[in-house]
C-alpha positions in Angstrom: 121.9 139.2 39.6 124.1 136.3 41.2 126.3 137.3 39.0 127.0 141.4 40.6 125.5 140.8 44.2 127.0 143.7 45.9 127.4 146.2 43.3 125.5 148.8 42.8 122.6 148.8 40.4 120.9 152.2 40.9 122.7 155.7 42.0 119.7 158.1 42.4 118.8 160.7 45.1 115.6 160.7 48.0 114.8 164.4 49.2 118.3 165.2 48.2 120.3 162.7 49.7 122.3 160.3 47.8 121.2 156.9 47.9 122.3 153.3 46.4 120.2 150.2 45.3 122.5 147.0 44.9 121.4 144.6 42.4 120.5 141.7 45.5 118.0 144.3 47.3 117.0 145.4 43.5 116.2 141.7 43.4 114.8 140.7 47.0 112.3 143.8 46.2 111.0 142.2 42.8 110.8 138.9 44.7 108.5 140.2 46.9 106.6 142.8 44.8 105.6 139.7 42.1 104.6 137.4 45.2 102.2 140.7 46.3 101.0 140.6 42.9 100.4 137.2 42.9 98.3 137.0 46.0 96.5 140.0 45.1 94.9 137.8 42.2 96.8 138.9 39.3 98.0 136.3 36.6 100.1 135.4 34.1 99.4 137.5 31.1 96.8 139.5 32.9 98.1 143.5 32.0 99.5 146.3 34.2 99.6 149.6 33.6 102.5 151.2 35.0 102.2 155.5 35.2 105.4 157.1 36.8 108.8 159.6 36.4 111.6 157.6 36.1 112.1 156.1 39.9 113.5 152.7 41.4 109.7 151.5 42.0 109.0 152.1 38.4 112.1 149.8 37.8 111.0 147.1 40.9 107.1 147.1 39.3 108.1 146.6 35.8 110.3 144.0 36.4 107.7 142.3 39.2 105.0 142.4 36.1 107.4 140.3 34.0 108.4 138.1 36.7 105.0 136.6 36.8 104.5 136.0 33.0 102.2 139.4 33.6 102.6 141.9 30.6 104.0 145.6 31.5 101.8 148.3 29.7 104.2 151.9 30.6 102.5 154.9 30.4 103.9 158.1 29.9 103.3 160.2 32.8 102.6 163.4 31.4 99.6 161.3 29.4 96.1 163.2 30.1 93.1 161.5 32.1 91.2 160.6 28.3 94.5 159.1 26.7 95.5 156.9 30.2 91.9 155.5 30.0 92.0 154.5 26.1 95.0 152.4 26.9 93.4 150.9 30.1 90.3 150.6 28.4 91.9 149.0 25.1 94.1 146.1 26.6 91.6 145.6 29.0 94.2 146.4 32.0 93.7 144.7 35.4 95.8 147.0 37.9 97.6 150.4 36.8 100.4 151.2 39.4 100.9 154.8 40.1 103.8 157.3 40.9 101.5 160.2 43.4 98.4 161.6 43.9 98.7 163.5 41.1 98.5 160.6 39.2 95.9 158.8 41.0 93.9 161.4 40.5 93.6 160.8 36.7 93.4 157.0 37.5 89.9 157.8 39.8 88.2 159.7 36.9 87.9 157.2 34.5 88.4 154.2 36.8 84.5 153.0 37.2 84.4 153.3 33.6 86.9 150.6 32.8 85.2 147.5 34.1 88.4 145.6 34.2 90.7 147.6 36.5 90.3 145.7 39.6 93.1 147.3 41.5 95.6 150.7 41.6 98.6 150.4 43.3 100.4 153.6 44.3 104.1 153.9 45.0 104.5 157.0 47.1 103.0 156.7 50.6 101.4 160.1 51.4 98.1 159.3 48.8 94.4 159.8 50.2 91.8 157.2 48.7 88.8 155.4 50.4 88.4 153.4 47.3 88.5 149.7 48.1 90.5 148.8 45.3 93.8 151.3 45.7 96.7 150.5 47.8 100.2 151.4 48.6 102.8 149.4 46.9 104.3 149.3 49.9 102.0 147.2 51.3 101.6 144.5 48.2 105.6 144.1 48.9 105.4 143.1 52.3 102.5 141.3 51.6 105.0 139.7 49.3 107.6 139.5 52.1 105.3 137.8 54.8 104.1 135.0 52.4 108.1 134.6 52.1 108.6 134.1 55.3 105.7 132.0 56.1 106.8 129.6 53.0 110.2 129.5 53.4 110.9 126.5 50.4 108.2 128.2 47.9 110.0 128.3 44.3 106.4 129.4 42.8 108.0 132.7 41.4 111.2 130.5 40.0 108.4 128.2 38.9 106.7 130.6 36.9 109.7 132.4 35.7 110.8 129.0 33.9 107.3 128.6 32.2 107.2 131.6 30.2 108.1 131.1 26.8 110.9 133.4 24.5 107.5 134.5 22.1 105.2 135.2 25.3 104.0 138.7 25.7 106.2 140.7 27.6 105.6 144.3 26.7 102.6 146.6 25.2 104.1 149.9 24.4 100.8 152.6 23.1 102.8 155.0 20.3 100.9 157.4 18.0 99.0 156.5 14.9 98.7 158.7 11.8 94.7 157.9 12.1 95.0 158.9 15.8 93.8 156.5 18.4 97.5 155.0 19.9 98.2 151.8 19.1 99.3 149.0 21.3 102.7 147.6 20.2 103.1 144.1 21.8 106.7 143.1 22.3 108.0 139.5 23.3 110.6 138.3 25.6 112.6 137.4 22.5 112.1 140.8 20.8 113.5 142.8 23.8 115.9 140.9 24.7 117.7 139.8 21.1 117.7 143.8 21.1 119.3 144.1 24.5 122.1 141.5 23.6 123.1 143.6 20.2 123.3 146.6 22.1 125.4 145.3 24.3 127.4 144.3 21.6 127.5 147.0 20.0 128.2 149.5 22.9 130.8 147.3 24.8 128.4 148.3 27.7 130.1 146.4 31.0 129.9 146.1 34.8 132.9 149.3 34.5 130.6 151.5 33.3 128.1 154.0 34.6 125.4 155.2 32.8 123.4 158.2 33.6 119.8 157.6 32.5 117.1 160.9 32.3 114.7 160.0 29.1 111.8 158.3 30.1 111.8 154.2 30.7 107.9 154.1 29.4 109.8 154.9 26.0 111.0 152.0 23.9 114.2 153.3 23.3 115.2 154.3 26.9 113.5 150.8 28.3 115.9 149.2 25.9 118.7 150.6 25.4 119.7 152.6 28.7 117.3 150.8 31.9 117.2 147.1 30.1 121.0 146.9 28.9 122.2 148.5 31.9 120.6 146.3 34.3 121.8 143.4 31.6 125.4 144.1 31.3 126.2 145.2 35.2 126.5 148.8 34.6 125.5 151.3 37.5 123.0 153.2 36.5 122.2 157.0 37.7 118.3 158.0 37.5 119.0 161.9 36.8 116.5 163.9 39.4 114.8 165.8 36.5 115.6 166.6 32.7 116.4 170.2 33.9 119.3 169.0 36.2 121.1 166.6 33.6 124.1 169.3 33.3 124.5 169.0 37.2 124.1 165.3 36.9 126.5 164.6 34.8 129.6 166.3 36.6 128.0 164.8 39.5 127.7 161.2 38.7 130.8 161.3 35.7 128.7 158.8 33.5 130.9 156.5 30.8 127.8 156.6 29.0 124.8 158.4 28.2 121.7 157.8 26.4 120.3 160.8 24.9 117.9 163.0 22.4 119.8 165.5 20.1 118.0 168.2 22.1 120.2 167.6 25.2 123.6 167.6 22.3 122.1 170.5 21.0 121.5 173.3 23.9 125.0 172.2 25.5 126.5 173.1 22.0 124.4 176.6 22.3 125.3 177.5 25.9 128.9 176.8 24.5 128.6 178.9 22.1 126.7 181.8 24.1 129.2 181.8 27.1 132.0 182.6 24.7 130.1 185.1 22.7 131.1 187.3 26.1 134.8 186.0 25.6 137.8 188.1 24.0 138.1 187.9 20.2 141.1 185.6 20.8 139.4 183.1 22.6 136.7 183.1 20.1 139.7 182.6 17.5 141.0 179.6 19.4 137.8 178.4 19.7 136.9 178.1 15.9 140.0 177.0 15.1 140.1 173.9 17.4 136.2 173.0 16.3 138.1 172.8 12.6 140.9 170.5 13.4 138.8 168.5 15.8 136.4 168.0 12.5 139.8 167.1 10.3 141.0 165.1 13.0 138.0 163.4 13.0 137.5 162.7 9.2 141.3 162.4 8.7 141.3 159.5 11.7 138.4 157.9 10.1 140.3 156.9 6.8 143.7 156.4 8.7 145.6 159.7 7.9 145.7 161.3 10.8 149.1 162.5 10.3 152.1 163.8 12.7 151.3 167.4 12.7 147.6 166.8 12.4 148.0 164.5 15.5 150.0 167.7 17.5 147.4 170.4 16.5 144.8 168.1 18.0 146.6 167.7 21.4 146.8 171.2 21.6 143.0 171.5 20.5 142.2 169.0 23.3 144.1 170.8 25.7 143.0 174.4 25.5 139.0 173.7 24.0 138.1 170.4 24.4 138.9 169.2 27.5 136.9 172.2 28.8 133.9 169.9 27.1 134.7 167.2 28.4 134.7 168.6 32.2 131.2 169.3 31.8 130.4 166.4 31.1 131.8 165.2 33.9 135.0 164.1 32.6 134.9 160.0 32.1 132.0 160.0 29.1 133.1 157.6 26.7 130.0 157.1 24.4 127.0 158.8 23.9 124.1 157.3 22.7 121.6 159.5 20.2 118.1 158.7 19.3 114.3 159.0 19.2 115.3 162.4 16.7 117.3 163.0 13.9 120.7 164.3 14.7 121.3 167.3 13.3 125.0 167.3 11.6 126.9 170.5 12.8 126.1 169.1 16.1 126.8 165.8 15.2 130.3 167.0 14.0 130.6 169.3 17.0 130.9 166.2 19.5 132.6 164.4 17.0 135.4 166.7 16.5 135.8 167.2 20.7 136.9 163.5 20.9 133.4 162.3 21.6 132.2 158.4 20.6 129.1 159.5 19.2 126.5 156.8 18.0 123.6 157.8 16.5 120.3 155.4 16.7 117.7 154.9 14.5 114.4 152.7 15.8 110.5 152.2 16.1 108.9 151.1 19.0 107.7 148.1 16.3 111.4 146.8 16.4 111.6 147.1 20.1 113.3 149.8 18.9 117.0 149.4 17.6 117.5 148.7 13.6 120.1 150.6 13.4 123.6 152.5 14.7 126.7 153.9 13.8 129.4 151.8 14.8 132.5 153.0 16.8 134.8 152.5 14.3 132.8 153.7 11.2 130.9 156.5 11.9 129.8 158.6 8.8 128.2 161.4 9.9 124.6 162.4 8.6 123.7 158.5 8.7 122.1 156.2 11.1 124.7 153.6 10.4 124.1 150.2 10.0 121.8 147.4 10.9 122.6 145.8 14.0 123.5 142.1 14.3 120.8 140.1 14.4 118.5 142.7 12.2 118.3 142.4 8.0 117.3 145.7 6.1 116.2 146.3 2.5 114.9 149.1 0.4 111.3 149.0 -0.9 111.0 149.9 -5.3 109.9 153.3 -3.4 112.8 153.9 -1.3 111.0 152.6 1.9 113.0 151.3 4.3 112.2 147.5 5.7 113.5 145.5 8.4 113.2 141.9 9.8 114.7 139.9 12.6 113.7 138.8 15.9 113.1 142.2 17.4 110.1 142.7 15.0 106.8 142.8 17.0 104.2 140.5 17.5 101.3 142.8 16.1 99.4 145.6 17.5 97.0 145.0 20.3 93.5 143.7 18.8 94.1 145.3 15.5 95.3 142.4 13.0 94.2 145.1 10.0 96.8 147.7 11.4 99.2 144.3 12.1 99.2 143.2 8.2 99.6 146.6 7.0 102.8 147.2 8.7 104.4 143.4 8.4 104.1 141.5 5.1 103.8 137.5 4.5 107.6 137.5 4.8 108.0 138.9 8.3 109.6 142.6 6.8 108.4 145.4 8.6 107.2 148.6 6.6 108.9 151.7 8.4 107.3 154.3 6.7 111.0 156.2 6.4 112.3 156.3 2.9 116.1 156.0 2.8 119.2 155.5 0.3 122.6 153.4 1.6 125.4 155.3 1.3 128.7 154.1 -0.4 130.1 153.4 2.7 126.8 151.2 3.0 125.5 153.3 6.0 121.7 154.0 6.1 120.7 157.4 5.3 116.7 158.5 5.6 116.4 161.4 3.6 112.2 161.6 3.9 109.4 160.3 6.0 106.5 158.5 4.1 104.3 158.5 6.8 103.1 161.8 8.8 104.5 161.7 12.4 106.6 164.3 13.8 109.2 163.5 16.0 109.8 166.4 18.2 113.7 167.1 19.1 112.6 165.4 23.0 111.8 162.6 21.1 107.8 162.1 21.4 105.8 160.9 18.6 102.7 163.4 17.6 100.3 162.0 14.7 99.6 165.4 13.2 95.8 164.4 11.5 93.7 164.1 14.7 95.1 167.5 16.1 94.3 169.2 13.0 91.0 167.6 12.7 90.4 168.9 16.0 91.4 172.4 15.9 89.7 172.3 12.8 86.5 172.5 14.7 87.3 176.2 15.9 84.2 178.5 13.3 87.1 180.8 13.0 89.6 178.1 11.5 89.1 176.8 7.8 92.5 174.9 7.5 95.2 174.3 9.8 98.5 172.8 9.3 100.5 171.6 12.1 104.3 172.2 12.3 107.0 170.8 14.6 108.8 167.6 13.2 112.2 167.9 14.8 111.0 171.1 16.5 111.2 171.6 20.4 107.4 172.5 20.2 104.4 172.2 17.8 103.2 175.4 15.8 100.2 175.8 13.5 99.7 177.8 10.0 96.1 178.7 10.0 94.3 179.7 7.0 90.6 181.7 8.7 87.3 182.0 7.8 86.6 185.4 6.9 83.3 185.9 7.5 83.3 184.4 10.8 86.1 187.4 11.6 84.3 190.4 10.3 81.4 189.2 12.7 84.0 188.7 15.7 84.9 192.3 14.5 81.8 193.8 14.4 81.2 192.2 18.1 84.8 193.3 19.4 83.9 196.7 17.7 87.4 196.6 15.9 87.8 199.5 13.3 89.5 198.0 9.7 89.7 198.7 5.9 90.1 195.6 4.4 89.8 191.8 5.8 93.2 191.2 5.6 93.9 193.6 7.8 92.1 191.3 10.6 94.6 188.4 10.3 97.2 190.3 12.7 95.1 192.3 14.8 95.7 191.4 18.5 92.3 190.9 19.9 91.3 188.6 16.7 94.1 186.4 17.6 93.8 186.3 20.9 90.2 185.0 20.4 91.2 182.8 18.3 93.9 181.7 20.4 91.5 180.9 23.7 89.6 179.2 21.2 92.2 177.0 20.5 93.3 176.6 23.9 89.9 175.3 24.7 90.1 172.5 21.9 93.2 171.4 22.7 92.3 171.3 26.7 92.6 167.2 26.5 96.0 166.9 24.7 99.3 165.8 26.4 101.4 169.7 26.8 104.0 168.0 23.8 100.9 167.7 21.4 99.7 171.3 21.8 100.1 174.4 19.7 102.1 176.6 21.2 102.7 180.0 18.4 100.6 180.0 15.3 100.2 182.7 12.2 97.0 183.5 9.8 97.5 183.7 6.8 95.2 185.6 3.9 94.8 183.1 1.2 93.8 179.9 1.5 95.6 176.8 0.3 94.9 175.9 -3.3 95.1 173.2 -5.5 96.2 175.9 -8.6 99.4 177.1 -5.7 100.2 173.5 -5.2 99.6 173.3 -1.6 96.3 171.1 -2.2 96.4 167.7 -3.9 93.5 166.8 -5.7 92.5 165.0 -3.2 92.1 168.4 -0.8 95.2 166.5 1.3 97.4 169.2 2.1 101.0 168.9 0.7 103.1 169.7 3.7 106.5 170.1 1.9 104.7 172.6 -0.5 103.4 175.2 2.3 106.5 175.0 4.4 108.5 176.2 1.4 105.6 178.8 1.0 105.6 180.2 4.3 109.3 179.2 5.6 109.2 182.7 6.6 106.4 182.8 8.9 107.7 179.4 10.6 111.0 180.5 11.0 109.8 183.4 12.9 107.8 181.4 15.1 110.8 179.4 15.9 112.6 182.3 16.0 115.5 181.2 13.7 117.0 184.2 11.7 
């Protein structure tokens, strides 16, 4: 911080208005937060919980945790009562701070349950609670502040700051398991920041740059790579007021760079498309045409053959089509940043071919995240690029990818079983992506070994426990879960007929064969409330929002069964690619 003083770390707005956070009140604020901390008991590696929207406290708390050799647990904030309390309960958290009431309400459910949770802390001022043990935040700062002034010459926070060690805990980070329960990810000083320093690197991220940040910061890849290299590098960085007002944000703020989810790539490509669908022929002409020299450009510029009247066919491209874009993007963005999804190629070559630096991410919260990216000046498109600097990859006899290097975790939390199954003798971690390198020697993963979706907003959703779940409904006798790269999960749901004919007979529903049940509208919307009820104590992301029945069940004989009974999700999608693509509504 003595390095940029006066600049400005945080753009943001309060009740509308623009405000400004400099990087010496960013750091007075910590100062005084970890001295509150201190005095309200709570000790190096002691954990706290930290359950809020993006937001300059969540910033000030997580870096007040860390300033006391405390370890930050984030939470995502959309987390249910059930699935905030398994984390609590699991790392044995101490104090959980808290955005709202909202929030706090969640907290007080489960909080007498949790012996260790001595103390919740809440950030905004207007909260109601008799309970002894919650506070305003507010108040642990200038608690903080007074023992400042009171001890003028104290250096116990520098103190503490120079004992804690490069491999000390910094960081538990909960991310979906295929067997269900979350597991706790615990991230070191050295993992984070060896990952901070490459991205820097790698970005050319500097004290000219602004960086508008809306994914989550209780995400690995936001922490790290927007939030943590920001602060790092001297960037300012703009906290967008919601993921709905991004658009507005950008033109607003005119961000260098932006970290993103393909999702955000991928409906400002549609709403491009869809405004000119109301455009003359001729327009939609010039438009076409200057997407296919942007994407020769591209590939021509690449490989150093951009050539004279290539070069000229661009300028005019830029001029009519592409500066348009760039406008709405506010004008000055330089890089953008993809991750926590695939990125799918047309869109991928859509940026590309505007003029756009796109670098597209690959991670696991296990590498805290970053293994890999494609570099400015060798993007191939359809890969994730190449290792960063101070990370090693290899390919498994399988295809598997593996990394090592010092942003490798420590473990998971209390699980050393889950721990040696994931990192071998020699320090590789197993990713559970299987990929090839291309000629170029870019990393390409063409399949994922393990089942976890990854929805297109970038959450993680272990498919088995859901499934397990629903599978509890009488009417249900198998149930696949869809929605890997998807905006929203979907079920194929094979029923058990005899349990319909007597919701039939009951519903007084008139029908000549049982087939004929599977798309009668009261059936389905039984089943539906059925499955509404089951799914009550999910997070919204992890809930089924569209599903089908279909008549036969899956079989071993059709393939969709292994002998095992698994079921072979590649093998039904193909099957049923129709019925999906209708929920989706593609086609």
């Amino acid at each position: 911080t003595n390095k940029f003083k006066s600049k400005d770390l945080f753009k943001y707005k309060e009740n509308g208005k623009s405000r400004k956070l400099n990087y010496t009140h960013a750091n007075e604020m910590v100062h005084h937060l970890g001295l509150g901390l201190l005095k309200l008991g709570i000790h190096s590696g002691d954990r706290v919980g930290i359950l809020a929207d993006n937001r300059i406290e969540w910033f000030v708390s997580y870096m007040a945790v860390l300033s006391i050799g405390a370890v930050a647990v984030p939470i995502f904030p959309s987390s249910t009562s059930d699935q905030i309390e398994y984390i609590c309960d699991n790392c044995s958290a101490t104090a959980i701070i808290v955005s709202n009431q909202f929030q706090l309400a969640k907290v007080m459910e489960f909080k007498d349950r949790v012996p260790s949770l001595r103390h919740i802390l809440v950030m905004n001022e207007d909260f109601k609670s008799d309970d002894l043990a919650v506070y305003s935040l507010a108040y642990i700062m200038k608690e903080g502040k007074d023992f400042l002034k009171k001890n003028k010459k104290t250096k116990c926070m520098e103190g503490i700051i120079d004992r804690i060690e490069p491999n000390d805990l910094c960081t538990l980070i909960y991310t979906s398991g295929t067997t269900g329960d979350p597991k706790g990810v615990m991230l070191s000083h050295m993992n984070i920041i060896s990952n901070i320093v490459d991205a820097i690197k790698i970005t050319g991220l500097n004290e000219k740059d602004v960086l508008l940040s809306y994914l989550p910061w209780c995400h690995a890849y936001e922490l790290t790579t927007g939030l943590m290299s920001g602060f790092t590098s001297g960037t300012t960085i703009c906290i967008a007021d919601s993921v709905e007002t991004v658009a507005q944000n950008l033109i607003e703020y005119k961000p260098t760079y932006l970290t993103t989810v393909p999702k955000l790539l991928e409906i400002i490509m549609k709403r491009m498309k869809a405004a000119l669908d109301k455009e003359s022929e001729s327009k939609q002409k010039m438009f076409e045409w200057a997407v296919n020299i942007g994407k020769e450009y591209f590939t021509q510029n690449q490989i150093g053959k951009a050539f004279l009247a290539l070069r000229s066919k661009y300028k005019i491209a830029d001029k009519m089509v592409f500066s348009k874009i760039k406008e709405k993007t506010g004008g000055r963005l330089k890089c953008i940043v993809s991750g926590g999804a695939p990125l799918p190629l047309e869109v991928d070559l859509f940026f590309l071919a505007a003029g756009f630096i796109v670098m597209e991410g690959y991670g696991l919260t296990e590498a805290a995240p970053i293994v890999a990216v494609t570099m400015k000046d060798d993007i191939e498109p359809g890969t994730i690029g190449k290792p960063i600097p101070s990370v090693e990859v290899k390919l498994a006899e399988d295809g598997e990818l593996l990394v090592r290097g010092p942003n490798i975790m420590k473990g998971y939390w209390g699980d050393p079983e889950a721990t040696n199954l994931a990192i071998d003798r020699d320090g590789w971690l197993y990713t559970g992506d299987i990929a090839i390198i291309t000629e170029r020697g870019n990393i390409k993963i063409t399949d994922r070994k393990k089942n976890i979706f990854v929805n297109t907003g970038g959450k993680n959703i272990a498919p088995q426990p859901i499934e397990s779940v629903l599978s509890q409904s009488q009417y249900i006798e198998q149930v696949i879960l869809l929605g890997d790269n998807r905006e929203y999960i979907t079920a194929l749901i094979t029923p058990d007929f005899k349990q319909l004919e007597q919701l039939a007979e009951l519903l007084e529903l008139k029908y000549d064969k049982p087939d004929d049940l599977i798309s009668h509208e009261k059936i389905i919307k039984a089943i539906k409330m059925d499955i509404d009820r089951l799914q009550e104590k999910f997070a919204k992301y992890e809930r089924v929002r569209k599903f089908r029945l279909i008549s036969s069940p899956f079989t071993i004989e059709s393939g969709e069964l292994t002998p095992k009974m698994s079921i072979k999700r590649h093998v039904v999608e193909r099957n049923y690619s129709f019925l999906i693509d209708e929920m989706y509504n593609v086609g």
